[in-house]
VEXTITI-609361 format. One line per field, with one value per residue: residue number from 0; residue in one letter; x, y, z of N, C-alpha, C in turn. Coordinates in steps of 0.001 Angstrom, whole numbers, plus 500000, padded with zeros to 6 digits. Example, Ala and Ser with C-alpha at 12.3 -4.5 7.8 and 13.67 -1.06 7.14 Angstrom:
BEGIN
num	0 1
residu	a s
nX	513190 512850
nY	494310 497750
nZ	507800 507080
caX	512300 513670
caY	495500 498940
caZ	507800 507140
cX	513200 512900
cY	496700 500030
cZ	507800 507870
//
This chain:
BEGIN
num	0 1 2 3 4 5 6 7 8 9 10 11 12 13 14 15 16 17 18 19 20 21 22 23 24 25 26 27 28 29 30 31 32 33 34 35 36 37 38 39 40 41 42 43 44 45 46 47 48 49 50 51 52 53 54 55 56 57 58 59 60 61 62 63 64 65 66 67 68 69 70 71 72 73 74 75 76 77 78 79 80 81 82 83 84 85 86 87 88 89 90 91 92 93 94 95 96 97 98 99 100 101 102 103 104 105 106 107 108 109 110 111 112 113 114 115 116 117 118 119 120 121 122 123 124 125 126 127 128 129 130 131 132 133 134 135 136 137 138 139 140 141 142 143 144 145 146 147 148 149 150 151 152 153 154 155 156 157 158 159 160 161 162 163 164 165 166 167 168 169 170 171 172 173 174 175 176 177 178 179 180 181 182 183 184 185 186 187 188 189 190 191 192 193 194 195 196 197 198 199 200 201 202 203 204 205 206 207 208 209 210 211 212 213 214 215 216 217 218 219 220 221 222 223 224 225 226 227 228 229 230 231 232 233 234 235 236 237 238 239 240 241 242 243 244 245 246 247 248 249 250 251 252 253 254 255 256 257 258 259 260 261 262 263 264 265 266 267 268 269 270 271 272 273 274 275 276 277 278 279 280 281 282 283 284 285 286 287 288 289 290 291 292 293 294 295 296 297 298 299 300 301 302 303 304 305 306 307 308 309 310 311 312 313 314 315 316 317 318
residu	x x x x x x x x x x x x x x x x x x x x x x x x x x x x x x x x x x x x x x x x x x x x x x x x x x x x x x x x x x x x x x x x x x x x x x x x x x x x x x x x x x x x x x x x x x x x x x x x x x x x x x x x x x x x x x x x x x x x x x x x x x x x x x x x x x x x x x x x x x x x x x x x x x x x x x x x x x x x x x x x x x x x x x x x x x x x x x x x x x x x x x x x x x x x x x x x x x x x x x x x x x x x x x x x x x x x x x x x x x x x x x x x x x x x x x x x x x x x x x x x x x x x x x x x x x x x x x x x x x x x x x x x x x x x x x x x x x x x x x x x x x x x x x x x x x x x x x x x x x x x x x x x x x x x x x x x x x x x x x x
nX	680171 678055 678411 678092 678459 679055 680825 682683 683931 684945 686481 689145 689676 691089 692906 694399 694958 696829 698834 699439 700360 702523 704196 705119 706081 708547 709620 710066 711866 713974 714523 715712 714019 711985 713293 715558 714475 712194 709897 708402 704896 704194 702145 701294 698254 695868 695535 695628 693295 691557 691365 691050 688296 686694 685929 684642 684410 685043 686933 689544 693166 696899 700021 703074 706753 706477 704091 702409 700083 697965 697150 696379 694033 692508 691451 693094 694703 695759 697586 698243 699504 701632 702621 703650 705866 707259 708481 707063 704990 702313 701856 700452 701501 703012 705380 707274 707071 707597 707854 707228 705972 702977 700321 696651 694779 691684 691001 691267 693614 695851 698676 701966 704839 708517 709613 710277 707410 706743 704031 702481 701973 700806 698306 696993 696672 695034 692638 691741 691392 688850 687395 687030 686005 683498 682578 682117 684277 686845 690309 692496 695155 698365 700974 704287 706051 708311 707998 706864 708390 709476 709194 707514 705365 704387 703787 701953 699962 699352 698427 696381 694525 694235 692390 690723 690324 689423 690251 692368 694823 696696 699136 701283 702946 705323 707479 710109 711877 713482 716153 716237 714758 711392 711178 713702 714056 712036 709651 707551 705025 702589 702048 699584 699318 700588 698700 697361 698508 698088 695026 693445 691478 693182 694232 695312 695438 695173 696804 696711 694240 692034 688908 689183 690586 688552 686772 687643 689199 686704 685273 686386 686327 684171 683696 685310 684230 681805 682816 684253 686953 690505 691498 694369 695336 697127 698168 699600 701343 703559 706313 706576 708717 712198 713257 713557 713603 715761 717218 718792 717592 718907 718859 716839 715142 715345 712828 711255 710317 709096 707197 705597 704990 703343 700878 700094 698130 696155 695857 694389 692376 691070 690559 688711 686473 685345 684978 682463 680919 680931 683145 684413 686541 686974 686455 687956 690346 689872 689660 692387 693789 691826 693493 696678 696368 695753 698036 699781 698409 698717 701689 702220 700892 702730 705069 704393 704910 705064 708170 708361 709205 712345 711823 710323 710298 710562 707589 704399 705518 705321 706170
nY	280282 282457 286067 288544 291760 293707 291716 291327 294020 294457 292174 293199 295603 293738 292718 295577 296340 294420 294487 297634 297402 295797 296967 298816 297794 297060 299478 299868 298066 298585 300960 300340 300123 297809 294764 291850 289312 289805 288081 289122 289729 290219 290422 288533 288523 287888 284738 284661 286446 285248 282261 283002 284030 282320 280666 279956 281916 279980 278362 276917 278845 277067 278638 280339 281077 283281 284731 287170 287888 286200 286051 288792 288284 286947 288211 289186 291958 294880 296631 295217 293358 294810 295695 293280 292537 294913 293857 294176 294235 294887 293080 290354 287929 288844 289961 288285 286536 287840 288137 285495 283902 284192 284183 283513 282739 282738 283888 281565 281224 279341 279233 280367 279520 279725 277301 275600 273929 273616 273798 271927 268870 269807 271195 269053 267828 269969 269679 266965 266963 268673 267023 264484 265895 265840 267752 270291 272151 273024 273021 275325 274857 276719 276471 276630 276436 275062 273643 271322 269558 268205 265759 266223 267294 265021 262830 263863 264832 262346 261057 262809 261948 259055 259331 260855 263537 266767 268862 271884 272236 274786 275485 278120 278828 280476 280531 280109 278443 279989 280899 278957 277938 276558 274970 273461 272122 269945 267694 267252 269585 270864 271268 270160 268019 265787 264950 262805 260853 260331 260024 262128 265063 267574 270807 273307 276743 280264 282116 284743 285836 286236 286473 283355 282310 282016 280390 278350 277259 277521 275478 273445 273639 273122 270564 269674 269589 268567 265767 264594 264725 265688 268082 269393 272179 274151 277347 279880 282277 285176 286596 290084 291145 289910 286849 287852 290176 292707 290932 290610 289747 288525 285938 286024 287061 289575 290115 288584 289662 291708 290867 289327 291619 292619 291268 291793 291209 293245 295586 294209 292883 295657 297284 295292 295055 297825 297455 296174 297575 298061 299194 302370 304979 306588 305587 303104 304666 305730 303570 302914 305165 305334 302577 303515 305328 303666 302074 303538 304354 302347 301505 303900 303053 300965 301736 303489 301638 299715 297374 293882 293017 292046 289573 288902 287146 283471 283284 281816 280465 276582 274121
nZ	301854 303407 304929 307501 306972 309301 310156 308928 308589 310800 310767 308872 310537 312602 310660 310448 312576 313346 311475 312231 315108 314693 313490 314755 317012 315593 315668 317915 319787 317157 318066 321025 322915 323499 324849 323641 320932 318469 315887 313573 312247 309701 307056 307046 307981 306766 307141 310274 311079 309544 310020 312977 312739 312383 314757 318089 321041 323263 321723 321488 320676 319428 319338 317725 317605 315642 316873 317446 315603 315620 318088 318330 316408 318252 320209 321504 324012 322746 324556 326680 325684 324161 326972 327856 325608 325982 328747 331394 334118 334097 331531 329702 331055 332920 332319 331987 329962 327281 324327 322454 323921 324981 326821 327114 328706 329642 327493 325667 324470 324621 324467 323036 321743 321694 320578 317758 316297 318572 320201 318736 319547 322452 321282 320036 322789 323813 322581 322967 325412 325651 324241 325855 328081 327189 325504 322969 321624 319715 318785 317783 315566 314988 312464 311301 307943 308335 310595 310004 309353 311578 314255 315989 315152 312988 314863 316420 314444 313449 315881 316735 314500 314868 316967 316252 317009 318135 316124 314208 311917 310680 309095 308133 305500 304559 302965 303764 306184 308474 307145 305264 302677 301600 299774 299820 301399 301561 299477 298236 296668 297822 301622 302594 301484 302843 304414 303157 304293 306926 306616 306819 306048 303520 302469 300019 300376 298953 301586 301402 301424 302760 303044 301827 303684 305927 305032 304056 307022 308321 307569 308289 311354 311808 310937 312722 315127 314785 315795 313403 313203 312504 310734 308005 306980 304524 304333 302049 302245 303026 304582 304888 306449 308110 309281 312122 313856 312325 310878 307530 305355 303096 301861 300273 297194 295249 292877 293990 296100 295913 293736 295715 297993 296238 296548 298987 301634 302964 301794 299489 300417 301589 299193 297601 299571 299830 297029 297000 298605 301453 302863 302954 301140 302495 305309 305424 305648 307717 309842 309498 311047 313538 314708 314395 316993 318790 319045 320106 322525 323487 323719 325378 327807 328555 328457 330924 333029 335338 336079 337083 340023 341607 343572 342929 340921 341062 341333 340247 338267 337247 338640
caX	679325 678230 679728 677851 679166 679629 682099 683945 684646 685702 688352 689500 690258 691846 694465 694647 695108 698253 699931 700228 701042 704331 705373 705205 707242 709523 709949 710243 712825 714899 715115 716337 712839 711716 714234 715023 713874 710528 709422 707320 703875 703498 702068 700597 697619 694905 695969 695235 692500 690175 690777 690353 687092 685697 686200 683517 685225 685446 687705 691264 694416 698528 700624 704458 707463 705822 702601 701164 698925 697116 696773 695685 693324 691801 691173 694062 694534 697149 698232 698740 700572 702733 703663 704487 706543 708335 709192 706036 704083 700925 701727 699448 702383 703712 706759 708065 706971 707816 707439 707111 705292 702383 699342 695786 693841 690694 690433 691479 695208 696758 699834 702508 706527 710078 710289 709493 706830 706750 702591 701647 701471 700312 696849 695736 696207 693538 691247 691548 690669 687636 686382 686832 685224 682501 682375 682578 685132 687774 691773 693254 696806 699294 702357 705380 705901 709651 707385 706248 709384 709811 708759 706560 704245 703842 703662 701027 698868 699141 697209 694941 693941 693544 691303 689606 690096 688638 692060 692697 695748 697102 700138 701742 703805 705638 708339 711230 711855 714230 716610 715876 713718 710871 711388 715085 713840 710875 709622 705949 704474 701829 702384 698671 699049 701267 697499 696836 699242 697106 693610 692383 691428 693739 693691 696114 694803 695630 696580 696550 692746 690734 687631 689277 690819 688025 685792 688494 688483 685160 684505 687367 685952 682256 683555 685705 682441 680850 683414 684846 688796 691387 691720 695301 695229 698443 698148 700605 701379 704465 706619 707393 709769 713344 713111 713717 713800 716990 717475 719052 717218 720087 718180 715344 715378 714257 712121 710122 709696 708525 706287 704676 704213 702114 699516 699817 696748 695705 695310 693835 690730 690460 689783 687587 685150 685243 684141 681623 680354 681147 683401 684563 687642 687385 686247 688920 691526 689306 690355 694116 694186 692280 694899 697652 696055 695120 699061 700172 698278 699219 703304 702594 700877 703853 706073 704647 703883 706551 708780 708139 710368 713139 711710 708542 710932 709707 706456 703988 706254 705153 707510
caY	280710 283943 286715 289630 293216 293359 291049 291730 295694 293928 291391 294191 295986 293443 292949 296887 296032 293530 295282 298359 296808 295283 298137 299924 296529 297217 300734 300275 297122 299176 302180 299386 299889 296534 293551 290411 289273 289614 288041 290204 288620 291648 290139 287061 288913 287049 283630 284585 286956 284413 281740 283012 284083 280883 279911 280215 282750 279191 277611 277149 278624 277253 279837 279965 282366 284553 284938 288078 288249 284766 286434 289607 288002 285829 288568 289550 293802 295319 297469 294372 292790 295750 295634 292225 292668 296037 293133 295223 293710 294599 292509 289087 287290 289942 290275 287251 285584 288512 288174 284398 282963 284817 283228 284143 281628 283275 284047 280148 281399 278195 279232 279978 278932 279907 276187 275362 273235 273110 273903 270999 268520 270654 271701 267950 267579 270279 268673 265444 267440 268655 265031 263644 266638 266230 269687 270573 272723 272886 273871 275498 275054 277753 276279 277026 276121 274585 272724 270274 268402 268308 264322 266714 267001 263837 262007 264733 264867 260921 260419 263648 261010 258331 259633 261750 265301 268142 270102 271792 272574 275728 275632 279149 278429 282040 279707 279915 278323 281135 281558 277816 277510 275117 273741 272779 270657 268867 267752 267762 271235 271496 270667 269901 266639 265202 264829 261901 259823 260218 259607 263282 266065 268167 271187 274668 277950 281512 282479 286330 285872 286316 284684 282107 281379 281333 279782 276872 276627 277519 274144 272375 273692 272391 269139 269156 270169 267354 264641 264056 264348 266602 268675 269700 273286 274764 279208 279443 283584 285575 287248 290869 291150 288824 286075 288317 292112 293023 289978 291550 288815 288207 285103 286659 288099 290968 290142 287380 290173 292304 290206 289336 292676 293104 290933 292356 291332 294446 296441 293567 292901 296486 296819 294113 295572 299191 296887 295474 298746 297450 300163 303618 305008 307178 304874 302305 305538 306099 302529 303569 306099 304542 301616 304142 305789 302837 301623 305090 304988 300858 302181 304480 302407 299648 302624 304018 300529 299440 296145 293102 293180 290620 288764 288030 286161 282853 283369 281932 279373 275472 272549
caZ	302967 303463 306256 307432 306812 310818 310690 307118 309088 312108 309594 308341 311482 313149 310434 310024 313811 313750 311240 313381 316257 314265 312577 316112 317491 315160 315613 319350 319202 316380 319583 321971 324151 323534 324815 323365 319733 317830 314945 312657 311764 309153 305546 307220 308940 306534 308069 311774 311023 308725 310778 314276 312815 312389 315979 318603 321781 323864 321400 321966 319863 320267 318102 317579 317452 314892 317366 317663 315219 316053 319676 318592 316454 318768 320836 323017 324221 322556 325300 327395 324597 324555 327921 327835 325367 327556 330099 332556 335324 333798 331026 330063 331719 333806 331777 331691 328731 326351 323097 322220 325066 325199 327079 327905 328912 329707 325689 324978 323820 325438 324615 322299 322275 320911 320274 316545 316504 320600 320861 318226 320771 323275 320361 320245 324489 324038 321567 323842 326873 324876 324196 327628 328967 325945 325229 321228 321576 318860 319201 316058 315980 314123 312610 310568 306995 308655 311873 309404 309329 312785 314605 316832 313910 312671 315919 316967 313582 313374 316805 316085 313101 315316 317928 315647 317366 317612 316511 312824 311794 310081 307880 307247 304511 304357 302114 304460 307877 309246 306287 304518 301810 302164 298625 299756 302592 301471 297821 297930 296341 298825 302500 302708 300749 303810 305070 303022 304987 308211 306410 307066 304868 303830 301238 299896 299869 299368 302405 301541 300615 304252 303189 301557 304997 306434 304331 304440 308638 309072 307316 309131 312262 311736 310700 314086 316104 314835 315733 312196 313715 312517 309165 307804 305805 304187 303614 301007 302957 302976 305879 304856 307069 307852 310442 312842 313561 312210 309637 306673 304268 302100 301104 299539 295923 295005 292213 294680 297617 294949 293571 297363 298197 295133 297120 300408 302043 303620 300683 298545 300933 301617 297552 298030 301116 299127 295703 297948 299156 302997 303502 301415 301493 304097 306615 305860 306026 309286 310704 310031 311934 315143 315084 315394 318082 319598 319470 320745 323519 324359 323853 326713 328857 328396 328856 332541 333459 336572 335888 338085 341253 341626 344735 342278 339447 341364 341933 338798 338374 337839 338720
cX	679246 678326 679078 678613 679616 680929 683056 684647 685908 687381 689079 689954 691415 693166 694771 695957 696844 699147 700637 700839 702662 704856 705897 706585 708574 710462 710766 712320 714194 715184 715441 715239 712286 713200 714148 714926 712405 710384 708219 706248 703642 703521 701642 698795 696031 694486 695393 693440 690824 690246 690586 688487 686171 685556 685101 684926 685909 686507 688746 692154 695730 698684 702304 705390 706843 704509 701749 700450 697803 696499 695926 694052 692443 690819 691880 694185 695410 697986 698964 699916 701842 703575 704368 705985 707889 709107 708079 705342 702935 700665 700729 700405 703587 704969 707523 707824 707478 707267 706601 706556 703949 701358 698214 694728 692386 689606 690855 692257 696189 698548 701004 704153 707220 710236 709475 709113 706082 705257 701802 701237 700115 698706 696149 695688 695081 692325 691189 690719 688771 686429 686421 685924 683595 681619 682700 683100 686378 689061 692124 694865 697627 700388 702473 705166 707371 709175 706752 707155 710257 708624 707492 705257 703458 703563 701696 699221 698500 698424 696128 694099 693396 692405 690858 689506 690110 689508 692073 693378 696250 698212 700234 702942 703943 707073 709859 710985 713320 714494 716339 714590 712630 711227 712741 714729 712702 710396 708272 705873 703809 701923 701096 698784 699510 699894 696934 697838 698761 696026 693000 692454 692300 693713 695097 695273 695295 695756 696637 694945 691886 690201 687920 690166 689857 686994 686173 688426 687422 684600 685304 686922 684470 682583 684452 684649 681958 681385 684167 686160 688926 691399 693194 695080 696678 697971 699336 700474 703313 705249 707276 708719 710904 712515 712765 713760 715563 718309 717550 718353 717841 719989 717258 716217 714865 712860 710778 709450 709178 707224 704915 704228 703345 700300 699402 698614 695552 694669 694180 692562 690290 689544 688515 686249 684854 684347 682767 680318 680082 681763 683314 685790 687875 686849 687466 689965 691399 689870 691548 694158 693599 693000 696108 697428 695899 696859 699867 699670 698498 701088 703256 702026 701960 705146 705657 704503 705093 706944 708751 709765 711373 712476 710477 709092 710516 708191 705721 704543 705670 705817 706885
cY	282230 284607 288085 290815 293534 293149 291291 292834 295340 292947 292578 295139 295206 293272 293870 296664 295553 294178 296885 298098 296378 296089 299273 299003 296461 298588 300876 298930 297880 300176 301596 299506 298730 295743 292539 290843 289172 289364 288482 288939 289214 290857 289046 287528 288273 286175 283790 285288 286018 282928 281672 283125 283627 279988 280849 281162 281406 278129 278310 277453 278159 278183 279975 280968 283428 284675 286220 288569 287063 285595 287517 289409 287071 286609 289927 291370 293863 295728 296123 293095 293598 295884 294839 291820 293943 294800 293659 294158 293518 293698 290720 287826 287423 290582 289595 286299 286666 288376 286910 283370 283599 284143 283801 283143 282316 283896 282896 280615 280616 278194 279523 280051 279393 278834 276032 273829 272752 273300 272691 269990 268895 270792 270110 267683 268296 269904 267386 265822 267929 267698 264371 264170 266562 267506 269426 271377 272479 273870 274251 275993 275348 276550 277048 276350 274831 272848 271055 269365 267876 266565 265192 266497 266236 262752 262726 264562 263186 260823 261219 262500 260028 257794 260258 263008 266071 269158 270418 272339 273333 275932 276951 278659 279548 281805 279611 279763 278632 281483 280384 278070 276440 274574 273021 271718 269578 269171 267722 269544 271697 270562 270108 267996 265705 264788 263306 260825 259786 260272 260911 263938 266908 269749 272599 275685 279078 281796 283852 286696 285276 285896 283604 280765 281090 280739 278403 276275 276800 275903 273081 272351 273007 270880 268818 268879 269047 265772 263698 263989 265896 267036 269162 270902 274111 276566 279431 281509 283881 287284 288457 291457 290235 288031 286709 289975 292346 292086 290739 290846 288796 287175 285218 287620 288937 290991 289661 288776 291444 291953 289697 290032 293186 292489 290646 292021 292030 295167 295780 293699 294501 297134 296003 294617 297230 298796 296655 296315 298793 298617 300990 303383 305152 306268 303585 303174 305478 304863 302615 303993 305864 303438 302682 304738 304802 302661 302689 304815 302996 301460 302673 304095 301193 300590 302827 302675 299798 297837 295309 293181 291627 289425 287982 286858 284443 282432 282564 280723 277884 274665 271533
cZ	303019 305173 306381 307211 308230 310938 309673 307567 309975 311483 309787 308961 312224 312317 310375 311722 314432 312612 311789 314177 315906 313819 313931 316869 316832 315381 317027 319491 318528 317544 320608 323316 324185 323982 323705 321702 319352 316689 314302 312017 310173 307699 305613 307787 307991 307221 309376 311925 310597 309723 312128 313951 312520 313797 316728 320214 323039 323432 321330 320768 320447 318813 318459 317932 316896 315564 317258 317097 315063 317602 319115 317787 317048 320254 321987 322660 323656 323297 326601 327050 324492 325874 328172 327392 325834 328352 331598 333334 334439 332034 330614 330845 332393 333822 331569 331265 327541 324899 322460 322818 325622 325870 327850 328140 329079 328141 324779 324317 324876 325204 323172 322734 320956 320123 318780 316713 317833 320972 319648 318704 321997 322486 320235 321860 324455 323485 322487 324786 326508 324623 324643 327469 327930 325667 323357 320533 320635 318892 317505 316773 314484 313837 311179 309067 307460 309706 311150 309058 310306 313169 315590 316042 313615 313659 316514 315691 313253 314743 316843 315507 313644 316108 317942 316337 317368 317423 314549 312641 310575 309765 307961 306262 303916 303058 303062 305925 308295 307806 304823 303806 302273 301265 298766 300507 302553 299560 297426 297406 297352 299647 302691 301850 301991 304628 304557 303947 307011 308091 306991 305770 305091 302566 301495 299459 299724 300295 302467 301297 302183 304139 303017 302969 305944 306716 304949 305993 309148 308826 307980 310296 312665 311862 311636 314724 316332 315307 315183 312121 312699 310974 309175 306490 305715 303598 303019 301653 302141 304003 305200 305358 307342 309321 311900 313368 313186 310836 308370 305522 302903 300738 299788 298401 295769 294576 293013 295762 297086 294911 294945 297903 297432 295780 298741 300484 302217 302220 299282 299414 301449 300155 297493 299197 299972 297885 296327 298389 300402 303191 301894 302135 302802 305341 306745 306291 307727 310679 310838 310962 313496 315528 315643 316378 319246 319811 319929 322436 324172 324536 325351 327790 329189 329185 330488 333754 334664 336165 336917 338688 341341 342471 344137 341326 339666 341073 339979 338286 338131 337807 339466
//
């Protein structure tokens, strides 16, 4: 399919986009101004980027521990992302979702969770709600390369299958779920095959290759649209960073995290838009440099931004 120049700049920003943002998350985190833990999205930013941008602004994402670059491509502010993560009031959940619970409903980001696997469920309730309400609205739901051997999963993508809905499901397959290998825990090559055992389509792609993500859900998404049930797609990606901020990745070989950074995303589709004659240099340099400005000036709104008051910790609340 073809992809105006418009939108190829705009790709191309937003992952410029989420990898600032994490290298700033990290920076801040490592100076003990962030709380708490954050998992780094940084080397996945194809994945969120290609297929948010097959989704219409009314369709729904869930997204996981590693979220914020599913959020930021789907839409969400940085600076409000930043405060969130501060612990700030003016955060998208006033400080008390932090890192891993991020939620904006108003940009159909239904949610994402600490819990591995904990929004796969949750991504066909919204495809259901969709085809009550007969709207042709489609949920794309993030997971883990680990979430796929979780009963959440298969309970979840087995009634997707049965009641055909409007939900397509995104595989990162970064190869480790935390410090585990995937090849230790499961014996299929590609998690996408686990698709024939619920009668949908299922398929593996580069996931460092932007169009090819979202070539792949643009067509999963059409053939939600239309009523055709649930697609299963595996991005075969890779998490520059450890599990965690601060994960010494002990696991990881050299040669492999070598080899992975050779096809950093970033720099491959910027090659690619420059071949293209979409951008030049200097205008992709030019997008550098308003990302860091842009995460400069979210930092210090996170920074002057006042911390919700005790008497509010209540409030927001549903039971």
């Amino acid at each position: 399919m073809a992809i105006e120049r418009e939108k190829l700049v705009g790709m191309y920003r937003l992952m410029v986009r989420i990898r600032t943002f994490e290298e700033r998350v990290l920076k801040e985190v490592s100076a003990g101004v962030i709380p708490g833990a954050a998992h780094l999205y940084a080397g996945q930013e194809a994945v969120a980027v290609g297929a948010c941008a097959a989704l219409r602004g009314d369709d729904f994402i869930t997204s996981t521990h590693r979220g914020h670059g599913h959020l930021i491509a789907k839409g969400a502010k940085t600076e409000l992302m930043m405060a969130e993560l501060f612990g700030k009031k003016s955060g998208y959940n006033k400080g008390k979702g932090g890192s891993m619970h991020i939620t904006a409903l108003d940009l159909g980001i239904i949610g994402a969770s600490g819990i591995v696997a904990g929004m796969i469920g949750i991504a066909a309730g919204a495809a259901l709600s969709a085809q009550m309400r007969g709207t042709d609205q489609v949920t794309l739901c993030f997971l883990g390369d680990g979430a796929t051997n979780s009963e959440r999963f298969h309970e979840a993508v087995n009634l997707a299958s049965v009641w055909s809905l409007p939900v397509v499901y995104v595989i990162e397959n970064n190869l480790y779920g935390e410090s585990t290998p995937i090849s230790d825990v499961c014996r299929v090559a590609n998690l996408s095959d686990r698709a024939a055992a619920y009668d949908i389509p299922g398929e593996t792609i580069d996931g460092n290759d932007v169009l090819a993500v979202w070539d792949a859900v643009a067509k999963a998404v059409g053939r939600a649209r239309k009523g055709d049930g649930p697609t299963l797609l595996e991005c075969k990606t890779y998490r520059h960073y450890g599990h965690f901020c601060g994960d010494p990745q002990t696991y990881k070989k050299k040669k492999e995290v070598e080899e992975w950074l050779e096809k950093d995303p970033i720099p491959r589709f910027r090659k690619e838009l420059i071949k293209m004659e979409v951008l030049t240099q200097d205008g992709a340099d030019a997008i550098v440099g308003e990302m860091k400005a842009e995460l400069d000036r979210a930092v210090e709104f996170a920074a002057k931004s006042p911390y919700p008051l005790p008497e509010e910790a209540l409030e927001d609340v549903y039971a």
